[in-house]
BAFI-800535 format. One line per 4 residues: number of its first residue (from 1); their letters; for each residue x, y, z of N, C-alpha, C, O. Coordinates in steps of 0.1 Angstrom, whole numbers. Layout:
<pts>
NUM	a	X Y Z X Y Z X Y Z X Y Z  ...
</pts>
This chain:
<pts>
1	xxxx	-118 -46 24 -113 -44 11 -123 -50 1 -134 -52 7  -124 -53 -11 -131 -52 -21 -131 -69 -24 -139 -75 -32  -120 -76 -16 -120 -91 -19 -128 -97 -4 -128 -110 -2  -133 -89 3 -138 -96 13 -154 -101 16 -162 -98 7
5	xxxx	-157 -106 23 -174 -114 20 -183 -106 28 -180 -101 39  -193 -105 21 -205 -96 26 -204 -93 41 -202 -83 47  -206 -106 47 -206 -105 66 -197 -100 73 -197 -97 85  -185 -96 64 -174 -93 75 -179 -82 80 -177 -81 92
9	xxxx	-183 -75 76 -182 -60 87 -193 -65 96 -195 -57 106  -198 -71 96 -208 -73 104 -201 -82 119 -201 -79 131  -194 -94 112 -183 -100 121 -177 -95 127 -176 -98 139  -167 -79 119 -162 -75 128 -164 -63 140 -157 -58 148
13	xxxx	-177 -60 137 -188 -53 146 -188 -62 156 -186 -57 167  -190 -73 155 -194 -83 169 -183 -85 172 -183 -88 184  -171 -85 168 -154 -90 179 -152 -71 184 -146 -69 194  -158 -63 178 -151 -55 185 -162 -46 197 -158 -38 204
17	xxxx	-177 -51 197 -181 -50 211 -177 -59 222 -177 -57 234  -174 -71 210 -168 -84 227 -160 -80 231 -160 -82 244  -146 -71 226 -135 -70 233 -136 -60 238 -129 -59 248  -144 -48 234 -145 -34 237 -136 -26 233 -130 -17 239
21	xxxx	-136 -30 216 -125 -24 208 -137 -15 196 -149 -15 197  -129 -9 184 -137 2 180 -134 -5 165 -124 -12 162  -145 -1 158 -145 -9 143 -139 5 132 -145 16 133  -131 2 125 -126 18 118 -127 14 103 -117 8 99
25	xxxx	-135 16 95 -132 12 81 -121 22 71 -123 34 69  -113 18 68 -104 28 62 -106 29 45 -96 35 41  -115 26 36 -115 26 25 -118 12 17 -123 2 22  -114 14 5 -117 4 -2 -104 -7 -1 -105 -19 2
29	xxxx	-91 1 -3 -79 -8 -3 -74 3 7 -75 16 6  -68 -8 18 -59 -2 30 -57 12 34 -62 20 42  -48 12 25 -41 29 28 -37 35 11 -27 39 5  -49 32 8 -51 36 -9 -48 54 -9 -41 60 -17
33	xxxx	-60 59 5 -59 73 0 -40 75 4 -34 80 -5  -34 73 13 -21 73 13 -13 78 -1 -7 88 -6  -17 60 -7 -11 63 -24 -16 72 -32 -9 78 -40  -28 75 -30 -34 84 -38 -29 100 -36 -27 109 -43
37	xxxx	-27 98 -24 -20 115 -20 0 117 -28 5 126 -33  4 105 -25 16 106 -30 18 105 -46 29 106 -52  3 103 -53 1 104 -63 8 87 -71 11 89 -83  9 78 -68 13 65 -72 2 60 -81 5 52 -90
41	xxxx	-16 65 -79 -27 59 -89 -24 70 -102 -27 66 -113  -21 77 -100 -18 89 -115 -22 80 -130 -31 85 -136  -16 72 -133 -14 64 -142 -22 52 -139 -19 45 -148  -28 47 -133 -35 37 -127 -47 31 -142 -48 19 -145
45	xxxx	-53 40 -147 -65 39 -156 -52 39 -169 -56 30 -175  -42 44 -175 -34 37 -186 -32 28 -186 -37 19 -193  -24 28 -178 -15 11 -173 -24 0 -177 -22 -8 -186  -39 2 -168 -44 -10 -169 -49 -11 -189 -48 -20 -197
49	xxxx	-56 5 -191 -57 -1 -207 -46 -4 -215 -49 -10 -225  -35 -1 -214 -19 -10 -219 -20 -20 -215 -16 -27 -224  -24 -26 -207 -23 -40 -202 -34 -48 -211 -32 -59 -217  -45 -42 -210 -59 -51 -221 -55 -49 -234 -54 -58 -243
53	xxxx	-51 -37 -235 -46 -38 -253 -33 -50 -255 -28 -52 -266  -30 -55 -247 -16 -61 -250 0 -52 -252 10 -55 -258  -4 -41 -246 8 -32 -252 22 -34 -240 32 -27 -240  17 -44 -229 27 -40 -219 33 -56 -217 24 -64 -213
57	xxxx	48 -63 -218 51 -75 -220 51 -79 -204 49 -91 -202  54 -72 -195 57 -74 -178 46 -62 -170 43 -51 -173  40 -73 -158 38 -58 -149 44 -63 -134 46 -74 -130  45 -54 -129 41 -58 -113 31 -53 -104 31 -42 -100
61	xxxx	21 -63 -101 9 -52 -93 12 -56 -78 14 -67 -73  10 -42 -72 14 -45 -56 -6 -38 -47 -14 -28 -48  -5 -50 -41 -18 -42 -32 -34 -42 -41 -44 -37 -36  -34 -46 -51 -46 -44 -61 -52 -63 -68 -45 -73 -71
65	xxxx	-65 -61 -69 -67 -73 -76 -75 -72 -89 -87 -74 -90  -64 -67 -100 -77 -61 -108 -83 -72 -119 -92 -68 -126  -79 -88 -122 -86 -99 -122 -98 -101 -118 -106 -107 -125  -100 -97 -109 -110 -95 -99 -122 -87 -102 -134 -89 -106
69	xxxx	-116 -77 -100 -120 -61 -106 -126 -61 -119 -138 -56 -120  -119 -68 -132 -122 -66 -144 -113 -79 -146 -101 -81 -147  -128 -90 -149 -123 -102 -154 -116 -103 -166 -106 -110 -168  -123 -93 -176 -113 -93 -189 -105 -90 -186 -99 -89 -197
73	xxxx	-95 -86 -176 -77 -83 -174 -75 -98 -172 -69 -103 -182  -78 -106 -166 -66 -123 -162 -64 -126 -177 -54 -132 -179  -70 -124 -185 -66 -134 -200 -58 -121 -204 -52 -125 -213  -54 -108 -203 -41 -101 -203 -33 -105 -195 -22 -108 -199
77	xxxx	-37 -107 -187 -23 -105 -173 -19 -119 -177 -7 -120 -181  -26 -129 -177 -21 -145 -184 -13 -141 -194 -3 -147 -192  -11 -132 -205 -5 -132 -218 5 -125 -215 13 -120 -223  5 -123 -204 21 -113 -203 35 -122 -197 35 -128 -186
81	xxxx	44 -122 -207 58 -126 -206 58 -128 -188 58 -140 -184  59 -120 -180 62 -121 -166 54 -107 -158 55 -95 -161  47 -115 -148 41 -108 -137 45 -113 -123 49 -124 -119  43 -101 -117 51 -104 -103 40 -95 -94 38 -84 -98
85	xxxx	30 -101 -82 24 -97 -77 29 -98 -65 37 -106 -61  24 -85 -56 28 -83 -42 16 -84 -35 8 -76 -40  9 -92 -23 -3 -91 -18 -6 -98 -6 2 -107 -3  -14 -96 0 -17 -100 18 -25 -117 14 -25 -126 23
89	xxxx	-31 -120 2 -37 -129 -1 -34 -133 -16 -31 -124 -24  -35 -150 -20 -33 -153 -33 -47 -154 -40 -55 -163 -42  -47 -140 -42 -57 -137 -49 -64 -143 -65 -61 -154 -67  -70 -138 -72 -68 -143 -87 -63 -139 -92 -62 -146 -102
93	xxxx	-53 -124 -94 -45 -121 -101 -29 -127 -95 -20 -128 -103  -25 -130 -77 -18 -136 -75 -17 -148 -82 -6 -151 -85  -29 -157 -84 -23 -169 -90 -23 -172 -102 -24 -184 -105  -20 -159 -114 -21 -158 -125 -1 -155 -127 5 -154 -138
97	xxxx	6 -152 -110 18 -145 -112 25 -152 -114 20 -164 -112  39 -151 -118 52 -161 -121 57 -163 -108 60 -174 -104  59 -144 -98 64 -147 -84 55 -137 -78 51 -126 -83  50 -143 -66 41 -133 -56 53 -132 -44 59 -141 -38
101	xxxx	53 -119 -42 59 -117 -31 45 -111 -17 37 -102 -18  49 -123 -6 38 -119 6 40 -106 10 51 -100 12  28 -103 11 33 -88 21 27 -88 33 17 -96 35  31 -80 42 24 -85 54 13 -70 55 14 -59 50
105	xxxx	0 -75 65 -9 -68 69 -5 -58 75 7 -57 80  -19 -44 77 -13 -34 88 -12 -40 100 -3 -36 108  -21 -51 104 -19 -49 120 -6 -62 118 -8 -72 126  3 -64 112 20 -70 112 27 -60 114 36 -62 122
109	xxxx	27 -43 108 40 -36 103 38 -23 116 28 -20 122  54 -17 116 48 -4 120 50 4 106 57 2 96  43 12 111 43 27 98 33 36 95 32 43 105  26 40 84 18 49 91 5 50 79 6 47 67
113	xxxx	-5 54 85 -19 56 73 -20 70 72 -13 77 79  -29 76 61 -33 87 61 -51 86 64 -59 80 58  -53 93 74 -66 93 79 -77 103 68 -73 108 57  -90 105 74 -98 105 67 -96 125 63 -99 131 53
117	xxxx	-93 129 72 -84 142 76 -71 147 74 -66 157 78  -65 138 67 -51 141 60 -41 140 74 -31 147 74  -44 133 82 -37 131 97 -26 119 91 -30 108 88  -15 123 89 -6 108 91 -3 99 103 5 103 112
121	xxxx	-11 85 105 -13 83 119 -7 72 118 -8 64 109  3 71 132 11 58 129 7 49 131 -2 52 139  6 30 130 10 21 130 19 14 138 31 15 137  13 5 146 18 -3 153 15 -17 149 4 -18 145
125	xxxx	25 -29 148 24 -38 146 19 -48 161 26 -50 171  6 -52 157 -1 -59 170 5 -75 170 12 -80 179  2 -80 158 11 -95 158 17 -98 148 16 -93 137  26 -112 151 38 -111 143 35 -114 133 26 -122 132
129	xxxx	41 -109 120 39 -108 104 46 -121 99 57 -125 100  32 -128 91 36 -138 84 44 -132 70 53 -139 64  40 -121 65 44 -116 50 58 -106 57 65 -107 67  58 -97 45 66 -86 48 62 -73 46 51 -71 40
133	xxxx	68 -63 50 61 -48 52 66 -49 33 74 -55 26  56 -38 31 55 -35 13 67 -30 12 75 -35 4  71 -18 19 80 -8 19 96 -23 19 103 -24 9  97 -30 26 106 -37 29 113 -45 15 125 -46 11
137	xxxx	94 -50 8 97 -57 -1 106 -51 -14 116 -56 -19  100 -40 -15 101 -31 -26 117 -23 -24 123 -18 -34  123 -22 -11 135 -18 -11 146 -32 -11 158 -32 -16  141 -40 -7 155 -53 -7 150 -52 -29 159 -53 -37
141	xxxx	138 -50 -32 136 -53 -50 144 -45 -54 151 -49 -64  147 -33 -49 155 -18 -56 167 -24 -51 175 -26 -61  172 -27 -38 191 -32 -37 197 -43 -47 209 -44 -51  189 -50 -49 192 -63 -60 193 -58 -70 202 -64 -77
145	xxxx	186 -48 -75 186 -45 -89 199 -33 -89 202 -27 -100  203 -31 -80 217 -20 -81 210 -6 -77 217 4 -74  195 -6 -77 191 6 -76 191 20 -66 189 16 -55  191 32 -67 196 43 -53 184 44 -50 173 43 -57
149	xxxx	186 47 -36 175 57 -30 170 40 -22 161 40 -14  174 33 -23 162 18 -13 172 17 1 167 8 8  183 23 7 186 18 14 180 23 28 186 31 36  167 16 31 160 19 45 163 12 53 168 1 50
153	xxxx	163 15 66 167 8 74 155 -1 85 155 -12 91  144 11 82 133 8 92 123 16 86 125 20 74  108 21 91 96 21 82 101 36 92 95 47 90  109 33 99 108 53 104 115 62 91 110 72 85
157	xxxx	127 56 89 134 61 74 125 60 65 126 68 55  114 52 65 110 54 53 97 68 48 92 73 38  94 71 64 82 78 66 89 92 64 84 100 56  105 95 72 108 106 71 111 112 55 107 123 50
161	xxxx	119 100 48 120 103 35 108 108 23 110 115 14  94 101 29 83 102 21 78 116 26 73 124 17  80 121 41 77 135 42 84 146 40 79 156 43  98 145 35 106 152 27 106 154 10 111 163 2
165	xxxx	98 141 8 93 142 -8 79 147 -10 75 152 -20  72 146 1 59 154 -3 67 173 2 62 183 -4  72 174 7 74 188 11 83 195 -6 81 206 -11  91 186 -11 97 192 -19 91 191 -29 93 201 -37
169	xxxx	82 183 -34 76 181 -45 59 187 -44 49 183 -51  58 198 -29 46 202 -29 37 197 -35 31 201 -45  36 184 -28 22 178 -29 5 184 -22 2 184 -10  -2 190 -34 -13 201 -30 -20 188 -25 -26 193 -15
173	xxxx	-23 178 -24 -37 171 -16 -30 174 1 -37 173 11  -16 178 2 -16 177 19 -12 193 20 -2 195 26  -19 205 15 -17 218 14 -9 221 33 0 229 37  -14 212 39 -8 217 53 3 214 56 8 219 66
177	xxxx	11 202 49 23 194 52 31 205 44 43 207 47  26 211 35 38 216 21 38 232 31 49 238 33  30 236 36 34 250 39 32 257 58 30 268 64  35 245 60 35 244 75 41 233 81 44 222 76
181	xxxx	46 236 99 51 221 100 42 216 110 36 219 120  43 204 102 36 194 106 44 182 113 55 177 109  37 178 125 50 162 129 39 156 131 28 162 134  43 136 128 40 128 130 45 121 140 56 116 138
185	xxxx	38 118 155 47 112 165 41 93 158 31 89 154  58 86 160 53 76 155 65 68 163 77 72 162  58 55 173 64 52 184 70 57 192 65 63 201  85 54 190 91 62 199 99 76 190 102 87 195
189	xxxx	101 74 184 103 88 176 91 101 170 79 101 168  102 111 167 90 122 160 96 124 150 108 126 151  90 126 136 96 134 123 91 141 122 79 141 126  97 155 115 85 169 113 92 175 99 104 174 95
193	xx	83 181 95 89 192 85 86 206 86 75 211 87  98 211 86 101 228 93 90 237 82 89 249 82
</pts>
């Protein structure tokens, strides 16, 4: 990702010939193109200039460090009433927040990426999660607040529901999910859309 130090890919080139494992870079942030297909960055470039203009009193940023990114945002994001950051590390915009909620890494959760090919490929959780899955956080945030639609049970409910909302809301970046069926085997189950 975009917060990490020069050598890492290099590092992780050498742990994964020692083990005889395969190095996969997936983008800039995780499973960005994911969000990007369900259309979540849409608003991404407002938000943030509402936020420098001073026009926005709260935000919550999940997965992003845009402190970081654009130093002139921390003396916004400092002037805002209440921020609440969601993130795998206490970043600099984490430690600018009122509450950070941990989230845990891909190799903690199961669930699923969108590959470089529009493949939704699942997710296995290799070891145990110090944080929490995002999807987790954001649904116990929606039950507290009285809100519908968060009661997941598992990241399988949540995959099926998200491939029911790209089918109904024909989402054109996945032209093959909206007009064909497509399944995702993901552990021991399969979801598909007819």
């Amino acid at each position: 990702g975009p917060d990490m130090r020069s050598n890492v890919i290099s590092e992780a080139r050498i742990l994964a010939k020692a083990t005889g494992g395969k190095l996969c870079l997936v983008g800039r942030n995780c499973n960005s193109r994911g969000a990007a297909a369900l259309g979540l960055n849409l608003k991404f470039n407002e938000v943030m200039n509402k936020l420098s203009s001073g026009a926005l009193k709260a935000a919550y940023v999940a997965g992003c460090n845009p402190a970081r990114k654009q130093p002139s945002l921390a003396d916004a994001l400092s002037n805002l009433e209440f921020l609440i950051v969601q993130d795998l590390f206490l970043t600099e915009t984490a430690r600018l927040a009122d509450v950070v909620f941990p989230a845990a890494s891909f190799a903690e959760i199961d669930g699923t990426i969108l590959a470089k090919d529009q493949d939704i490929l699942p997710l296995q959780s290799a070891i145990p999660p110090t944080g929490r899955p995002d999807w987790k956080i954001l649904a116990d945030l929606g039950q507290r607040m009285s809100g519908q639609g968060f009661d997941f049970s598992d990241s399988k409910a949540v995959l099926v529901d998200m491939l029911a909302y790209i089918k109904r809301m024909k989402i054109e970046i996945f032209p093959h999910i909206a007009t064909t069926k497509t399944s995702v085997v993901h552990s021991s189950s399969r979801a598909s859309i007819p």
